[in-house]
C-alpha positions in Angstrom: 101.0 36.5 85.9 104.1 35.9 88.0 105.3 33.5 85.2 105.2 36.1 82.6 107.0 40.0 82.6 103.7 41.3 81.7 101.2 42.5 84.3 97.1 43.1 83.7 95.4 46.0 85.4 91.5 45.3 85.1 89.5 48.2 86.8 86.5 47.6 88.0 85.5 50.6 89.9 86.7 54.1 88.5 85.2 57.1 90.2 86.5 59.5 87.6 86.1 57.3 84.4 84.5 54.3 82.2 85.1 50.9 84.5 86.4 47.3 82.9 89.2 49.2 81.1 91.9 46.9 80.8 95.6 48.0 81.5 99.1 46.2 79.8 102.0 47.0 81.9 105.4 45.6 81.2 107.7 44.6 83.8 111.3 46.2 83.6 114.8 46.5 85.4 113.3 50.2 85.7 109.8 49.2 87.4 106.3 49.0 85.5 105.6 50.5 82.3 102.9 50.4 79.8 102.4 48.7 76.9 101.4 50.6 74.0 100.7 48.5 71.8 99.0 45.1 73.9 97.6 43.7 70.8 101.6 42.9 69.8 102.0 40.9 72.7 98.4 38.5 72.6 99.7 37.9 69.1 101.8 35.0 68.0 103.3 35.0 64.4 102.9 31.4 62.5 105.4 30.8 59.7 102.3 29.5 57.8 99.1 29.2 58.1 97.7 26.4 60.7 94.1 25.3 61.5 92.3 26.1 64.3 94.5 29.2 65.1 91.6 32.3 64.8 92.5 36.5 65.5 89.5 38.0 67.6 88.9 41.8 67.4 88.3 42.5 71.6 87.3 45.7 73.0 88.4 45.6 76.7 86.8 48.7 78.6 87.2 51.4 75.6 90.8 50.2 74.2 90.2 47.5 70.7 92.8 44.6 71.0 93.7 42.0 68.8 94.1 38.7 70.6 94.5 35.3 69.3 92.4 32.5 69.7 93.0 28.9 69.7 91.4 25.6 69.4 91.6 22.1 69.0 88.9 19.6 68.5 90.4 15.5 68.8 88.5 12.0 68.6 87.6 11.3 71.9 88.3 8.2 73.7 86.5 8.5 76.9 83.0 7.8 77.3 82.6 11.7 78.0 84.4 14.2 75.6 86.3 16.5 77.4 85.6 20.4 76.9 88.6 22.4 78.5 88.8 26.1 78.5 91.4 28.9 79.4 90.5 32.1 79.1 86.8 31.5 77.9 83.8 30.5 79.9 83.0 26.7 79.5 79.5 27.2 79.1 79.4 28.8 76.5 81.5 26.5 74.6 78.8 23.8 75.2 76.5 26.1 73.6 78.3 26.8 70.7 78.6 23.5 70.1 74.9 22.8 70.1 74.8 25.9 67.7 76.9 24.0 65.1 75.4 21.0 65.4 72.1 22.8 64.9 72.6 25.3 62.2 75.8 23.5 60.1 75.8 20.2 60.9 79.0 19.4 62.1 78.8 17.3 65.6 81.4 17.2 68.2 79.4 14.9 70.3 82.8 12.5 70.0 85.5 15.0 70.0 87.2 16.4 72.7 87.2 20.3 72.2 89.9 22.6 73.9 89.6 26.4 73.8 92.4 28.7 74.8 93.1 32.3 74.7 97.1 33.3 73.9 98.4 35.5 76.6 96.4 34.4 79.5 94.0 37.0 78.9 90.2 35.9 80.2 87.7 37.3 77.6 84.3 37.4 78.8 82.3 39.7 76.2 80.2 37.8 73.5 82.3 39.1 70.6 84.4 36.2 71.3 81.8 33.4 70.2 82.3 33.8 66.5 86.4 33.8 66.4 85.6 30.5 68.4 83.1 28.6 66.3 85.1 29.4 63.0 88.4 28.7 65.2 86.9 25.0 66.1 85.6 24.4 62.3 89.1 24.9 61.1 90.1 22.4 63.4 87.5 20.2 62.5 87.9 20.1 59.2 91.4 20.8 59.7 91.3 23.7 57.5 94.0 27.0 58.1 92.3 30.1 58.1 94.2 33.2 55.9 97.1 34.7 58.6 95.2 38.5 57.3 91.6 37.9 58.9 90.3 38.8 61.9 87.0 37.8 63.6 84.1 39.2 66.2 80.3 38.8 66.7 78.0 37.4 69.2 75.8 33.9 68.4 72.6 33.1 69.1 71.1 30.2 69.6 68.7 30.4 66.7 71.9 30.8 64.2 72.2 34.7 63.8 75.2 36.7 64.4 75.1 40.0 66.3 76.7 42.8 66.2 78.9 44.1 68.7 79.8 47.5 70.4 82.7 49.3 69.0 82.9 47.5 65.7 84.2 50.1 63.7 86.9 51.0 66.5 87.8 47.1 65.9 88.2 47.2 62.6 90.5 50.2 62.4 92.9 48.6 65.1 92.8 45.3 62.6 93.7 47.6 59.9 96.5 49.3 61.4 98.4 46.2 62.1 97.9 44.6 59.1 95.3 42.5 58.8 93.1 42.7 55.3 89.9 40.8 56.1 87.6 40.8 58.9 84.4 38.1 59.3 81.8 40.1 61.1 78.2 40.7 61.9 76.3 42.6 58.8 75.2 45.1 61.5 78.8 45.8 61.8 80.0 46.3 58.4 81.2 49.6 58.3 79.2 52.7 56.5 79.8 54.0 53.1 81.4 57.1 55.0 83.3 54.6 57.0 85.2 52.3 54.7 88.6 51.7 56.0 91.4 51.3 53.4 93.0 47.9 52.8 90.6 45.9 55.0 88.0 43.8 53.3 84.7 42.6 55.2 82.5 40.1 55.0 79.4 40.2 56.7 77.1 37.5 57.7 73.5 37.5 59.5 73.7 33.5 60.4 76.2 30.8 60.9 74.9 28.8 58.3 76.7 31.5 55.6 79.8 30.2 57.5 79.5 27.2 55.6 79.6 29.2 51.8 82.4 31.4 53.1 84.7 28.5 54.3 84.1 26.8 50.7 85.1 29.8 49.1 88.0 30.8 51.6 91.3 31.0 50.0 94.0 30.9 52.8 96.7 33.6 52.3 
């Protein structure tokens, strides 16, 4: 990004290793060096809780980052609600929105939704389509989400939430910088073997449980 000092390396096409890895690079008086620690940067640091403001556990290539996600859903005034996206396909934010509707009951058929991903990272793997339906339900019922909890899992159309690849990688990278819950798919709650300390999950099968959990979130 030539408005930003940091620089995003997405291969593609690696003859001598795993393809779609994602490289952080920050730009410095001494040339380009990497970023250690990208999560840090996709990151922003709210002095309190605010609604609609999710954290998504990503896994770009082989490396888990933490990236935040945000929405915002407004009364629309024009005869066609607007649906804007940066960083997420627009698509699928239609369909998501049909999947609420559906399976919760919560319309947006009148609101303009906005989707956008801090950083200007593009996330295109389905893990993202869970931080973004409870991301747009905080905003709708303009509800904060706890500061501690991190997000990922794929939706489907008939309600259920699927697991992702690399959950447990995920969950440890949540762990290490902090974060103490984590909403995921139940096929991605960790084993007995693999319970990470100070990290709390709550698994779900469908988006309907969404509904029991937000009644009985506390936000930290």
């Amino acid at each position: 990004e030539a408005s930003s000092r940091y620089r995003l390396l997405r291969a593609v096409k690696n003859r001598f290793g795993a393809a779609n890895e994602l490289g952080v690079f920050a730009m410095t008086d001494q040339g380009l060096k990497a970023v250690n620690n990208p999560s840090a940067i996709f990151l922003t640091r709210h002095e309190k809780p605010v609604s609609g403001s999710v954290v998504m556990g990503s896994l770009e290539g082989t490396r888990p980052m933490l990236v935040e996600i945000q929405t915002l859903a407004e009364t629309s005034h024009l005869g066609s609600p607007r649906r804007v996206c940066v960083g997420f396909e627009l698509q699928r934010l239609a369909m998501l929105g049909a999947v609420m509707h559906r399976h919760l009951g919560v319309s947006s058929h009148d609101l303009d939704l906005f989707v956008n991903v801090v950083g200007g990272l593009k996330v295109t793997e389905t893990g993202v389509d869970l931080p973004i339906l409870v991301a747009l339900l905080s905003s709708i019922r303009e509800k904060p989400l706890p500061q501690d909890l991190v997000v990922f899992g794929e939706v489907g159309l008939a309600g259920e939430v699927r697991p992702v690849r690399g959950g447990l990688e995920r969950l440890k990278e949540a762990a290490g910088l902090g974060f103490r819950q984590a909403l995921v798919s139940e096929h991605n709650r960790p084993a007995t073997e693999q319970r990470i300390d100070g990290l709390i999950v709550h698994p779900i099968r469908t988006v309907a449980e969404i509904a029991d959990w937000f009644g009985a979130l506390k936000t930290s």
